[in-house]
C-alpha positions, 0 to 999 in steps of 0.5 A, a space after each residue: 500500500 502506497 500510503 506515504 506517497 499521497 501527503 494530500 491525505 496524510 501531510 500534517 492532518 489538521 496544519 495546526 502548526 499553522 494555524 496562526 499563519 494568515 494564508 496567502 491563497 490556494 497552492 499553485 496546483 489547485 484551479 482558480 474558483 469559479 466564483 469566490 467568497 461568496 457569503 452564505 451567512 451573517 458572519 464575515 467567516 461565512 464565505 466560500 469558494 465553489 468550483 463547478 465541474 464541466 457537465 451537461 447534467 447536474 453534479 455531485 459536490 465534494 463539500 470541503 472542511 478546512 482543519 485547524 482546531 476549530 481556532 484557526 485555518 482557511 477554505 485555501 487549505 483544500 488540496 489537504 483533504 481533498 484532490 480539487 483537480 481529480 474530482 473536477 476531472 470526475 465530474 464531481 463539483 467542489 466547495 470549500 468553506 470558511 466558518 467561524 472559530 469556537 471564539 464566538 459567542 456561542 454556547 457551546 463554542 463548538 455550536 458555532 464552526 458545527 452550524 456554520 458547516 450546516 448552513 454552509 451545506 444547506 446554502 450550496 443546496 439551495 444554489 443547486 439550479 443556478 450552479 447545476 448540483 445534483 442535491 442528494 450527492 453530497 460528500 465531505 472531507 476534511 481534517 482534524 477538526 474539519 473532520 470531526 465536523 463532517 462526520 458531525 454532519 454525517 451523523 446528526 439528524 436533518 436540521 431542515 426546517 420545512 416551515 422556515 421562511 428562509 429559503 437555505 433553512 429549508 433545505 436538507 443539512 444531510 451528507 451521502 458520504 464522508 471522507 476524513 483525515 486524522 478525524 476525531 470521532 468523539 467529544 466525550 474525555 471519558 472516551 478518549 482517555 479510555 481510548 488514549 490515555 494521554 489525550 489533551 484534546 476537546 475542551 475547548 469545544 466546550 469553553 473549557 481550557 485544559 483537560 483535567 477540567 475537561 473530564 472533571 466537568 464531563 457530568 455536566 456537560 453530558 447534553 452537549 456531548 449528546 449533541 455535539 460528540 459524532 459518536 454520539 450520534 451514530 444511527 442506522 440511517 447514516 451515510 458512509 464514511 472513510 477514515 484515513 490516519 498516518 499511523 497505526 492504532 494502539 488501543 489503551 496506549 499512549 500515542 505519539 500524536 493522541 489528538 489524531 491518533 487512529 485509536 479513534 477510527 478503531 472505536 468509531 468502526 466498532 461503533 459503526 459496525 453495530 449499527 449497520 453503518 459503513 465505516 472504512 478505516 486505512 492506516 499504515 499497515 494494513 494488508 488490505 485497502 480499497 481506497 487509499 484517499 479520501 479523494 478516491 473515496 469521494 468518487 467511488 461514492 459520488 459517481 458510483 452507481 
């Protein structure tokens, strides 16, 4: 298996050690937008990018979550999670968007890139007509946090509001597949320590800042793991979904990278497993790969019959 040849998939999953760089654009390789920053909310981090696949029928959308721990990162982070030039040439159009950083107001911090990447979806939704999609082909991708969020989408319940008197709101918030890189899976400190026992990760999607405050506030916050955690919300009806990590699994021990260890795909396989969900996991090592990207993933899904 040629794992380490794809640093699409694998290059430092979320680019935290970059977060707090301001970007200077897409990398040479990835094709200008057809249109940019366009606003899909209030916020002036609702914005995203959309570029359009040649086609005289309506489309498939990979639907891109930038990474960066839900504190820092841009939609020009795209060519990490996913190939824009192999989708484009599948015939699959491409969005990537921006979304605001759990310092908002929210309650919890995390409602808000979580809501955001919902509204993001419905608006691209609603643009299908003008920007020929095809509505019910939708998959996401995206890393570490981004991951995390799309496997959120996967997982919860249809925010639509058919009442609604806003157009977007109306429109379906659900995915028909995930592709994800160096995911976490949970939100609960219960289970990433029971998973990994050197985890530090997740608390700040709560308004919590250290771990230890994390597990010890974890009764109280039980709601909004509830609702916020993937795992949490896993249920029979839910779409496919491919997880991709660069290294292998060690349950119950400490990892070298416990914020995008693979422990975590393990337990959400398991977990997928029981309810009859589709859950690809790849990792170095393995005898047996059926799709080495998410990128692949994504168009096996997306244009397969």
């Amino acid at each position: 298996m040629k794992l380490f040849l794809y640093p699409l998939a694998l290059a430092f999953l979320c680019g935290h050690a970059h977060a707090q760089k301001k970007t200077s654009g897409y990398a040479s390789t990835v094709p200008k937008p057809t249109v940019s920053e366009i606003v899909y909310g209030t916020h002036e981090r609702n914005v995203l990018d959309f570029w359009k696949a040649k086609s005289d029928e309506p489309t498939p959308v990979a639907f891109v979550i930038h990474g960066g721990g839900w504190k820092g990162g841009s939609k020009e982070r795209l060519d990490r999670f996913a190939d824009p030039n192999a989708l484009l040439k599948a015939g699959i159009s491409v969005v990537a968007i921006n979304y605001r950083y759990v310092t908002s107001s929210e309650k919890p911090p995390v409602k808000a890139p979580l809501h955001d990447a919902a509204r993001a979806l419905q608006f691209v939704r609603s643009k299908a007509k003008a920007w020929n999609l095809d509505k019910k082909r939708i998959g996401a991708a995206g890393g570490s946090a981004g991951a995390c969020s799309s496997l959120w989408l996967a997982f919860h319940d249809d925010l639509a509001d058919p009442k609604s008197k806003d157009p977007v709101a109306r429109e379906s918030s659900r995915l028909s597949c995930a592709a994800v890189t160096g995911a976490q899976t949970t939100l609960d400190p219960k289970q990433m320590v029971e998973w990994t026992p050197n985890s530090r990760y997740g608390g700040h999607a709560f308004g919590l800042r250290s771990f230890a405050d994390f597990l010890k506030q974890r009764e109280k916050i039980l709601p909004w793991i509830a609702e916020y955690s993937p795992y949490a919300l896993v249920s029979k009806d839910d779409p496919p979904v491919y997880l991709i990590y660069r290294a292998p699994p060690a349950i119950g021990k400490a990892q070298k990278d416990p914020t995008h260890t693979s422990n975590f795909g393990v337990k959400l396989q398991e977990h997928c497993k029981t309810k009859g969900v589709t859950c690809e996991l790849v990792y170095p090592g393995q005898a047996k790969v059926k799709h080495e990207t998410p990128t692949a993933f994504l168009i096996s899904q997306l244009k397969g019959k």
